[in-house]
PLY file of the C-alpha trace (Angstrom):
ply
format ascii 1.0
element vertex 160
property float x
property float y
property float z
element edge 159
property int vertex1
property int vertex2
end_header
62.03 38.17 139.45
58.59 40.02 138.50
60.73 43.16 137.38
62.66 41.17 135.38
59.79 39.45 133.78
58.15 43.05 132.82
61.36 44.67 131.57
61.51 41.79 129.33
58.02 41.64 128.35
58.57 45.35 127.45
61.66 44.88 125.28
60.11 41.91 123.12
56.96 44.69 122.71
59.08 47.58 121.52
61.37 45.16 119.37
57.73 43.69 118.03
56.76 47.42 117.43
60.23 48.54 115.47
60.05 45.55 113.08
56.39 45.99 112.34
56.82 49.76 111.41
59.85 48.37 109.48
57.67 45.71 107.57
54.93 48.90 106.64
58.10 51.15 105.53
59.33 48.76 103.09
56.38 47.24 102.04
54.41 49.87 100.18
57.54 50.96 97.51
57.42 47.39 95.31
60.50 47.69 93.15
59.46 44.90 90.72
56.64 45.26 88.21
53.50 43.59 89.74
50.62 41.28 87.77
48.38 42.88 86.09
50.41 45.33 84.85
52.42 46.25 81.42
55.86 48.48 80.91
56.10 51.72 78.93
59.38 53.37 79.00
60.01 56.93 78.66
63.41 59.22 78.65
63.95 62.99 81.35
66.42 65.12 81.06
65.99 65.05 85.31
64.63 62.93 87.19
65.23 64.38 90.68
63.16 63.18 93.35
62.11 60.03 91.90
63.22 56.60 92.83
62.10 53.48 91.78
58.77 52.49 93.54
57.34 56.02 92.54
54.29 56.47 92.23
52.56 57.10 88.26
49.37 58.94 88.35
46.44 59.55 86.23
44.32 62.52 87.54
45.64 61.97 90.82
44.75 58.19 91.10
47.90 55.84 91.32
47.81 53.74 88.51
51.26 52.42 88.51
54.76 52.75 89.70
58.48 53.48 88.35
60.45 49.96 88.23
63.79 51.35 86.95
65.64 54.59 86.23
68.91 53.98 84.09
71.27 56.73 82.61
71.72 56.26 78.87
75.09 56.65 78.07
74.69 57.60 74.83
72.07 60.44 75.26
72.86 61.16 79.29
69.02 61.10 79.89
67.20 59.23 82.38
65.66 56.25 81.19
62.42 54.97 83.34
60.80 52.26 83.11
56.99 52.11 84.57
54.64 49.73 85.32
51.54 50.58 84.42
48.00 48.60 85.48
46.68 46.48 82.46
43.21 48.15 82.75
44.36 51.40 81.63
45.05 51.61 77.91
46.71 55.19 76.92
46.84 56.89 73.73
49.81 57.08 71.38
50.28 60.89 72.15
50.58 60.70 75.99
52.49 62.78 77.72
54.56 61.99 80.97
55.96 64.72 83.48
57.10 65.09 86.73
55.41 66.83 88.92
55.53 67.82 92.87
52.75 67.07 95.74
53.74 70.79 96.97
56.54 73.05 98.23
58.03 70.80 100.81
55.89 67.55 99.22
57.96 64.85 97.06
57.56 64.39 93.57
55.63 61.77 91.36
55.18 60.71 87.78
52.12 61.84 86.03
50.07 60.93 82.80
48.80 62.99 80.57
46.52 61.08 78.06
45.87 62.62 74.69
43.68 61.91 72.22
44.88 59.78 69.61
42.85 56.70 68.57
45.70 54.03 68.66
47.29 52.89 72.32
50.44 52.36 73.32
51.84 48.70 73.50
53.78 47.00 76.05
57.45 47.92 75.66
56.41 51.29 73.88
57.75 54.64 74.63
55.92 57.43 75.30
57.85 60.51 73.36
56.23 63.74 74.60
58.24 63.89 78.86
59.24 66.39 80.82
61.67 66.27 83.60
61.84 67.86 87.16
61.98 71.16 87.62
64.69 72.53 90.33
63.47 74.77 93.27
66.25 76.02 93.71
67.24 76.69 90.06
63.79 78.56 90.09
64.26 80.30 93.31
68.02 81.69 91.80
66.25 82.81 88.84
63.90 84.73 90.67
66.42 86.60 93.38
68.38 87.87 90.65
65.98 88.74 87.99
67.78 86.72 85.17
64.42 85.29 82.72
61.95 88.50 83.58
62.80 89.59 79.82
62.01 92.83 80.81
65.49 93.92 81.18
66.89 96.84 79.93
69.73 99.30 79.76
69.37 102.18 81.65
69.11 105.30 79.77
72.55 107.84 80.40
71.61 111.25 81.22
74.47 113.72 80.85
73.94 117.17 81.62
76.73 119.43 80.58
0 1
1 2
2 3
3 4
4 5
5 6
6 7
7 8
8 9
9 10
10 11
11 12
12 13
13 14
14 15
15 16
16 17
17 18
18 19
19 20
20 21
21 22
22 23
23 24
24 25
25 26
26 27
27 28
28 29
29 30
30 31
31 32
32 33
33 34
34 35
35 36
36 37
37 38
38 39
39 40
40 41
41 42
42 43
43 44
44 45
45 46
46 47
47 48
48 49
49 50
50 51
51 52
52 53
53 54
54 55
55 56
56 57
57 58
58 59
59 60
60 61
61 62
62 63
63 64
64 65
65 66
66 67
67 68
68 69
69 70
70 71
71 72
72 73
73 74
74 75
75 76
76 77
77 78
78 79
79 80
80 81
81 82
82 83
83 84
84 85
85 86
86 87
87 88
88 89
89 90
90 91
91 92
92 93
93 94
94 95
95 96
96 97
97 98
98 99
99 100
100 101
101 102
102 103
103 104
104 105
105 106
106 107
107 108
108 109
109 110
110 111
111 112
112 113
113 114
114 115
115 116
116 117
117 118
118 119
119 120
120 121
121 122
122 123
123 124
124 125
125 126
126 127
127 128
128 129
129 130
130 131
131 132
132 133
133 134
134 135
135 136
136 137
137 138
138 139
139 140
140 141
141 142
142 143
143 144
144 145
145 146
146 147
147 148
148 149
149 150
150 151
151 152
152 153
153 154
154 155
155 156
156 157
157 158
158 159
C-alpha cells in the first residue's frame, strides 16, 4: 500500500513539474499588445525567423515585441505590426532590421533611431526596413564565388 502511495506521489510531482515548465514556455511570448505600449507598423521583404511574440530591441534592451506578421497581397511583403513601450518615443527616420543573436542564435527585430526632430505616432510606419538575410543564400554565394566581382575571363594563350 506504501509503494503505491509513493509511485503516486511521484506521478502527481512529475505531472506538477511538466505543466509548470509548460506555463514558463508559453508565458514569456505575449501575442497581444500589452499596456503601456503603442503600434508602429513596418513592411520586409523576409521575415524569416520571426514570429509573433518577437522580441524588438533598442541597443540590445527589449523594448517591445512583434504582435502580427501579415502578407500584403498587393505588394507580397511582410507586414508587422510591433508593440512598442510608451516610454520610448522614436524619430521619424528610424530604421527597423532584422538581425540574428549569432550563427546558430534566432533572430530579433531591431531599432535603429535616427535623428530627426519629429516622432513617430501610434499607427505610423516606419519606411527605412530591412528583411532577413538567408544563411544559406549567403553560404551558396560564397561556395561558388558568384558576388566576389572579381571575376574574369581567363586570358587564351595559343602558341602556334
Amino acid at each position: 500500500m506504501s509503494e503505491n502511495r509513493a509511485e503516486i506521489l511521484a506521478g502527481a510531482a512529475v505531472l506538477a513539474a511538466a505543466i509548470g515548465f509548460l506555463v514558463y514556455a508559453t508565458g514569456g511570448h505575449g501575442l497581444s499588445a500589452q499596456a503601456g505600449t503603442y503600434p508602429l507598423k513596418a513592411s520586409f521583404r523576409s521575415v524569416d525567423g520571426i514570429t509573433p511574440g518577437s522580441d524588438v530591441r533598442l541597443a540590445g534592451v527589449k523594448v517591445g515585441s512583434i504582435t502580427a506578421l501579415t502578407l500584403n497581397p498587393e505588394t507580397f511583403f511582410a507586414d508587422a505590426t510591433v508593440a512598442i513601450d510608451s516610454k520610448i518615443q522614436l524619430p521619424t527616420d528610424t530604421a527597423i532590421l532584422i538581425s540574428s543573436e549569432g550563427l546558430l542564435g534566432g533572430n530579433y527585430v531591431e531599432l535603429v533611431p535616427g535623428g530627426a526632430p519629429d516622432v513617430l505616432a501610434p499607427g505610423d510606419e516606419i519606411e527605412d526596413t530591412q528583411g532577413s538575410v538567408s544563411l544559406i543564400s549567403l553560404l551558396m554565394k560564397f561556395v561558388s564565388g558568384g558576388g566576389s566581382g572579381g571575376d574574369k575571363p581567363a586570358a587564351s594563350s595559343t602558341t602556334p
